[in-house]
C-alpha positions as CSV (number, residue, x, y, z in Angstrom):
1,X,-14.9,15.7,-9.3
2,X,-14.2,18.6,-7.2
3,X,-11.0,20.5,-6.5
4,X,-10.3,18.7,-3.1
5,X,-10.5,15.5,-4.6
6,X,-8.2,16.5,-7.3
7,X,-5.9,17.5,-4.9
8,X,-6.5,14.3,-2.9
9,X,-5.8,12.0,-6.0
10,X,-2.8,13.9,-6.7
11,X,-1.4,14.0,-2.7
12,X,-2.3,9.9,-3.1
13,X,-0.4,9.6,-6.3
14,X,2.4,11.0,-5.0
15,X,2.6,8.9,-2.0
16,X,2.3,5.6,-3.8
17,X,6.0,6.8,-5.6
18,X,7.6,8.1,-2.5
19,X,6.8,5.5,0.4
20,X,8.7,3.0,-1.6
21,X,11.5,4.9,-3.0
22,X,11.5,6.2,1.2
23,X,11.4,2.7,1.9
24,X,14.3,1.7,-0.2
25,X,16.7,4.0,1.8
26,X,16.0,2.1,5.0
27,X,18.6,-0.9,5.8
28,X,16.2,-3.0,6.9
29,X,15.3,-6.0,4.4
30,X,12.0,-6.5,5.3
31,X,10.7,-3.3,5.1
32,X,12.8,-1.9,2.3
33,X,10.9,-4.0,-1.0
34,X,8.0,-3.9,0.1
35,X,5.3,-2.6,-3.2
36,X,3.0,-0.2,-2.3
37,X,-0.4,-1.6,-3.6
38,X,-2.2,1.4,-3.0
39,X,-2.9,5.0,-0.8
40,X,-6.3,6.3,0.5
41,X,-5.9,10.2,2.3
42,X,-8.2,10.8,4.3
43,X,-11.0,14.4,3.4
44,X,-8.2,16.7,5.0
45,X,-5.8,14.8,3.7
46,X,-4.2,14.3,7.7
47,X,-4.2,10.5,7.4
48,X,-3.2,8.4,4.7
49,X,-3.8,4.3,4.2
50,X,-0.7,2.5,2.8
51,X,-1.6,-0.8,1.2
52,X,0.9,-3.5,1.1
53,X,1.5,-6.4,-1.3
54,X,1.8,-9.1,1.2
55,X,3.8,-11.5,-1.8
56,X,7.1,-13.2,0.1
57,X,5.8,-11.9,3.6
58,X,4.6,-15.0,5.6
59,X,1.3,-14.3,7.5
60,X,3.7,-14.8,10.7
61,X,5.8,-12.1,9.9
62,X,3.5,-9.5,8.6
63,X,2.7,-8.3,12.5
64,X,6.7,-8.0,12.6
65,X,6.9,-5.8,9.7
66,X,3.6,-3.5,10.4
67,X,5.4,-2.9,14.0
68,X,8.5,-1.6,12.3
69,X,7.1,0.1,9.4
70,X,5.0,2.0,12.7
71,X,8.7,2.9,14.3
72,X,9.8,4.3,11.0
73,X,6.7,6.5,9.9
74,X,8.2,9.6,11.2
75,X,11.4,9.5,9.2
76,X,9.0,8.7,6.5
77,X,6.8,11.9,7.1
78,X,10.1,13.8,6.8
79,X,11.5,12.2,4.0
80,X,8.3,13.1,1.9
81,X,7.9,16.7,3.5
82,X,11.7,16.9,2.0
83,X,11.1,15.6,-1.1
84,X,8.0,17.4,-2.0
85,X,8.7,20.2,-0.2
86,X,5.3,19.8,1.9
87,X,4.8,22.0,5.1
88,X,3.3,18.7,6.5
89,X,2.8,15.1,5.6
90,X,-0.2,13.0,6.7
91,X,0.1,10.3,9.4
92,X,0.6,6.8,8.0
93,X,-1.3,3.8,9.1
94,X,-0.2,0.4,6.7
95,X,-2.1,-2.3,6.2
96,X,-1.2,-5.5,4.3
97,X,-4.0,-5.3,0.7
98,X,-5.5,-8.9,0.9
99,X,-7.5,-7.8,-2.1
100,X,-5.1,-9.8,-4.7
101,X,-5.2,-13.0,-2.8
102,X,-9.3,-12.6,-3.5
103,X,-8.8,-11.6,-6.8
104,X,-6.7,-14.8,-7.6
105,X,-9.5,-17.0,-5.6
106,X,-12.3,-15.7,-7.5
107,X,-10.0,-16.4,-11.5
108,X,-9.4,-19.7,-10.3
109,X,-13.2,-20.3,-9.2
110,X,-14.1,-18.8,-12.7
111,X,-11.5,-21.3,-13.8
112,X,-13.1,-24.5,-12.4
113,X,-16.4,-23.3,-13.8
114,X,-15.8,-22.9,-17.0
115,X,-14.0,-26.5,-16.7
116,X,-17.1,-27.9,-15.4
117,X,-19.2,-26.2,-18.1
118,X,-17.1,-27.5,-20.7
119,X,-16.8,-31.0,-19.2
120,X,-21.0,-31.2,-18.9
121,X,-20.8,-30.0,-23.0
């Protein structure tokens, strides 16, 4: 692992403890629980991928809440640049993370197997 990578990890790391403690100062409901799941920067570290737990959000609303958490980006660009005294922050593009509803599909499929395997024993 090379130094910019480090320094990625680290920018990431940070981000996945200040987006939601940013988040918590907004009013809005919605928006202000949400659990960051995970953050990939891009190479230059410009761009940044928020993952969301989607738990309580119905798939209705989650449109609802991406369009809001777009409106408040900015004042979540500053609040970071504040708290970590950055010269810039990197633009945030959020995303719902899907990848625990597959991870729950493929245990309960590894569930019925072993079910079946013990039922044919």
């Amino acid at each position: 692992m090379n130094q910019a990578e480090i320094k990625r990890k680290r920018t990431e790391s940070v981000l996945r403890e200040l987006i939601p403690e940013a988040l918590g100062t907004l009013d809005d409901e919605r928006i202000n629980a949400l659990n960051v799941t995970e953050v990939l920067c891009s190479r230059g570290r410009y761009d940044a991928r928020v993952f969301l737990d989607p738990a309580g959000i119905e798939p209705e609303e989650q449109e609802e809440v991406l369009r809001r958490l777009r409106k408040v980006a900015g004042y979540l660009k500053t609040y970071i640049k504040e708290a970590e005294g950055w010269y810039k922050a990197p633009n945030f593009t959020f995303e719902f993370d899907d990848e625990l509803e597959r991870i729950s599909r493929i245990d309960e499929l590894f569930k019925k197997i072993e079910k079946e395997i013990g039922d044919a024993s």
